[in-house]
N, C-alpha and C positions, 0 to 999 in steps of 0.2 A: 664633586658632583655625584650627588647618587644615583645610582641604574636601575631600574625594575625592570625586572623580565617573568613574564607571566607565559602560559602556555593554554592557547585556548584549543578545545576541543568542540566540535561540531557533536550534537548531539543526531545520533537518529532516528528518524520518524518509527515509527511503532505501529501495527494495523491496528491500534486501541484509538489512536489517534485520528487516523482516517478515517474509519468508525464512526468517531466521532463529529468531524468534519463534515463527511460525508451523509450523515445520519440513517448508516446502515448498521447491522451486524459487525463483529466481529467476523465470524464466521463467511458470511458472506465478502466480506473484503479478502481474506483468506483464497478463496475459491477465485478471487477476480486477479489477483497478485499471481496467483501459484498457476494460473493457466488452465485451470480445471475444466475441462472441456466439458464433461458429463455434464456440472453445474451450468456452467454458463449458456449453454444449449438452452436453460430452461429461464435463464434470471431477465429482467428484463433490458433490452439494449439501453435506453437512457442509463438506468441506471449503471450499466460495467460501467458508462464512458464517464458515467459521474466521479465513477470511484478511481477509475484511471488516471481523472486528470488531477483530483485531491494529490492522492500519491506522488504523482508528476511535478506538482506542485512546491509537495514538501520536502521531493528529494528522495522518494522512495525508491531502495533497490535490493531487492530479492538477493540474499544469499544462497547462490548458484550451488557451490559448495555443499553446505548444509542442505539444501533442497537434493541435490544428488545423493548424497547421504542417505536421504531417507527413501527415495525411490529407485534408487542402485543403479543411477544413471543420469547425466548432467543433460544440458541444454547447449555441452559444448560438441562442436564438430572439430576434428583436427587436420587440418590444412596439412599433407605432410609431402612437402615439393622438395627439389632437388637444388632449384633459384631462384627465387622470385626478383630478382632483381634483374632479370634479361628484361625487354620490353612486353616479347611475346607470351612474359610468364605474369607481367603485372597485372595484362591487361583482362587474361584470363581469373587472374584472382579478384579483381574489377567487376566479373559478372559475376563471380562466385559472392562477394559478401554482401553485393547486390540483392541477393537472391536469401542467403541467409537472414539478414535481417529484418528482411520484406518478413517471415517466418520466427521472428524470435528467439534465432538460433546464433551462438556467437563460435568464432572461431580461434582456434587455437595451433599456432603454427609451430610446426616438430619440422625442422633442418633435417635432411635425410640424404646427406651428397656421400661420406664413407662409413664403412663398416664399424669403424669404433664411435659413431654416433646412435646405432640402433638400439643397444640397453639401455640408453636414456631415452629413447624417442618412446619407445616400451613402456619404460616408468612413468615417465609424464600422462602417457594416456590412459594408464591406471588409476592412477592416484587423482589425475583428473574427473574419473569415472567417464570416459567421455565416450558420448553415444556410437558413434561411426568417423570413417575418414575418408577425406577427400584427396588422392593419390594426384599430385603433378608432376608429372615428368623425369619419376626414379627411376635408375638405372636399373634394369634386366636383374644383375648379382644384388642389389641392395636391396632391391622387394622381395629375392628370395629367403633372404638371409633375415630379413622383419620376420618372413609371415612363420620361418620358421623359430623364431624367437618369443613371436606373441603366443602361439598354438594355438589348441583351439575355443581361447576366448571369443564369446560373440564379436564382433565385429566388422557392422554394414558395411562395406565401401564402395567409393565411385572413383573409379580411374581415369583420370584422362593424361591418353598418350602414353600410357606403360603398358606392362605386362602381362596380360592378364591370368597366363599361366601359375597354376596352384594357388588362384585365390578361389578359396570356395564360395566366400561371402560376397563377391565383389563385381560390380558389373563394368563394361567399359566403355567408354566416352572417346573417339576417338575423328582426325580430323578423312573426309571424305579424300585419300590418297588416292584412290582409283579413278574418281571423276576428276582431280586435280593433274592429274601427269597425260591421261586421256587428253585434254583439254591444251596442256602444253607443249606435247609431241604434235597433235595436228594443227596445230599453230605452228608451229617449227617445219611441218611438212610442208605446209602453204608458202613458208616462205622461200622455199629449198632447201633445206639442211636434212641432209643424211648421214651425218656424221654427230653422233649425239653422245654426248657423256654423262654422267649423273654423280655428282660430288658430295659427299653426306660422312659421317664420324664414324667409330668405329663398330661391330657388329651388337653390341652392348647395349645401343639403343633401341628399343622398342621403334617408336615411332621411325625411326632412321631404314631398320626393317621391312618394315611394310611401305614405304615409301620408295622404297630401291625396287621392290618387287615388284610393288604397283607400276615403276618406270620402266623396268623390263617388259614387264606385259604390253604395258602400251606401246612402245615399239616392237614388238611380236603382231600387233596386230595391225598397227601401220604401216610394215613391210619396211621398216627400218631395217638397214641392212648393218652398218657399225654403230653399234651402241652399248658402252661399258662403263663399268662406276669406279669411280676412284676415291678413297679414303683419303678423309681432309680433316685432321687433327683440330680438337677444337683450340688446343691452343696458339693464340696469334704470334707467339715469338716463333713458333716453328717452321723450320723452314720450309714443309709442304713438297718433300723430294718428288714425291710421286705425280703430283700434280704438274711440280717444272719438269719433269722428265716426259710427260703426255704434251705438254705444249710444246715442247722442242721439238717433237717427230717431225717427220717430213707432212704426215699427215696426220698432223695434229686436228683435234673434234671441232666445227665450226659454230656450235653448240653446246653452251653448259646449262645443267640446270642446277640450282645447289639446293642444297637441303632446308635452308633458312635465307633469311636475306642477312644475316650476321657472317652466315657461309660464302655469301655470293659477294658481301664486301674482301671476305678474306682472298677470294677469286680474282677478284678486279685485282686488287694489290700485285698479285701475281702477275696477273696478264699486262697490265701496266711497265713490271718491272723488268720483262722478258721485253719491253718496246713494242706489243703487242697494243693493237684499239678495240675499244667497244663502241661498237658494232660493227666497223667494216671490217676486221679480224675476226671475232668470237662476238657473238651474241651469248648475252648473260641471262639467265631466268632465277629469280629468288624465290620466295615464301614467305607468307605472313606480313606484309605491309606494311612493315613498322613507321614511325616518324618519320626517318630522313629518308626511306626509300626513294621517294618523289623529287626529294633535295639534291641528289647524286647527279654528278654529271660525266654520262649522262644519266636521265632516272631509270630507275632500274624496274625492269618487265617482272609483274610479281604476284602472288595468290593474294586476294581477300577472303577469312576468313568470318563469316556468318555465327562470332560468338554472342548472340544475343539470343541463342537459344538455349547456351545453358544456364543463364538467368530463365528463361520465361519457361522450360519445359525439362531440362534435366534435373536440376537440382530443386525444383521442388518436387518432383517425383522422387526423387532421392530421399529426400524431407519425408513425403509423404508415406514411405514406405516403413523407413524407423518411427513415427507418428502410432503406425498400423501395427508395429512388430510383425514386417511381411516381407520375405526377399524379391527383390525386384529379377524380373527374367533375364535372365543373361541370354536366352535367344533373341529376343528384340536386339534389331542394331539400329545405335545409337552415334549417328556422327554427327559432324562438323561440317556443313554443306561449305562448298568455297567457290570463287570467281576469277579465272584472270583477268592480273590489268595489265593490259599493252601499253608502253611505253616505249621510249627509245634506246633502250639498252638492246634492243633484239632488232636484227633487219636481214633483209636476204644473205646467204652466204658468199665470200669474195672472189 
């Protein structure tokens, strides 16, 4: 039996073709394809959407590449996070390509969790040409060690939840920690708890930072009288001495609050394993409201975060400022408004 094996090739469309199609210019297809602003400002609307959807049609798609090439700068943005596979980190990048592709912008994701990944994150964004970057959740030492790596190549960016120390370029995006622990101390005072602790990783985290401080403050100004933080290793094999060592005092905190609700699972475990209850022992408080928050038994007292604002107002001003070749102000603050939800993980103290 004989075999034939052929090897087909898709041909692609050509702006001669659309052109044609469409029965405009050349030229004109050109300026509709390549985003030409100036042009299309003047051409008329029926006609882009005609030529749009010709393209669309045949399968047209602009060599980003070659288009960056020629104008020393791509269409790509580069995602450069620490994990996106946490909940709290998907869902953020959820509003992020939301937002990008509403804008024609695609993204380009650079892994940035240890130091021997920075040279390549570096090259990639070269070679990429790629216009700016969108910072998620890198560590304090590994932004520094980028930014001192990249130097001083243009390069827009938007931070959310890092560092923003020694970036010249870069503005920051950051979640509202002072109205969120505000919010969770005088809830905790209502219910009688004067004994408050604050559990979060180790001094390396940006956001872990200003969220320890923002909890000190607030109990400084609630007239909290014991209230101390304790370092909670993020990883879950660990045994957490420091934490069993606070809960075994005689007067152990009748209140935690943790830094995330992935933190406040790793609390519960603890408090659990010491024969300790939530909530007529310790009252639990988390962050960020993931999935199973609700699911936990019991469910767990926790922040909602108001990320639908960096889809509809951060990131396209972000957009719109490499759009303008224009640094956005780094004095405007820029957060992340948030909400408690009371649940039954928190109740008067015992």
């Amino acid at each position: 039996m004989r075999r034939f094996s052929k090897t087909f090739t898709m041909k692609k469309p050509t702006v001669v073709e659309i052109a044609k199609q469409a029965g405009v210019s050349t030229t004109l297809v050109s300026f509709v394809v390549n985003n030409n602003e100036k042009h299309l400002a003047r051409m008329n609307p029926d006609t882009v959407k005609r030529v749009r959807k010709v393209a669309a049609d045949l399968g047209y798609h602009r060599n980003e590449l070659f288009a960056a090439a020629r104008r020393g700068r791509s269409r790509f943005i580069a995602l450069i996070a620490r994990d996106v596979t946490v909940e709290y980190y998907a869902r953020v990048l959820d509003h992020i390509m939301g937002a990008t592709d509403q804008f024609d912008y695609a993204l380009k994701l650079v892994t940035l969790r240890e130091p021997e990944q920075i040279l390549g994150a570096v090259t990639r964004i070269q070679e990429y040409r790629i216009c700016g970057g969108i910072f998620l959740g890198v560590r304090n030492d590994i932004s520094t060690l980028f930014w001192k790596q990249l130097g001083d190549s243009p390069f827009p960016s938007m931070l959310i939840n890092c560092d923003p120390a020694g970036v010249k370029q870069g503005v920051l995006v950051e979640v509202d920690d002072v109205s969120a622990m505000r919010q969770a101390i005088a809830y905790l005072k209502e219910l009688g708890h004067n004994n408050i602790v604050y559990a979060g990783p180790s001094n390396n985290e940006h956001a872990h930072i200003v969220r320890r401080k923002a909890f000190q403050q607030a109990c400084e100004e609630a007239g909290i009288v014991i209230s101390s933080s304790i370092r909670l290793p993020w990883d879950i094999e660990d045994p957490q001495t420091e934490l069993v060592n606070v809960l075994k005092q005689k007067d152990r905190p009748t209140a935690i609050i943790a830094y995330s609700d992935p933190a406040a699972l790793t609390v519960r475990q603890v408090v659990t394993t010491l024969g300790l209850r939530i909530p007529s022992d310790i009252s639990l408080v988390g962050f960020d409201d993931i999935s199973y928050a609700k699911r936990l038994t019991p469910p767990l007292t926790t922040f909602q975060q108001e990320l639908n604002v960096i889809k509809d107002q951060y990131i396209p001003e972000y957009i719109g400022s490499i759009e303008r070749g224009e640094q956005l102000s780094r004095r405007v603050k820029r957060v992340i408004p948030v909400q408690l939800v009371k649940r039954e993980s928190t109740a008067p103290p015992p």
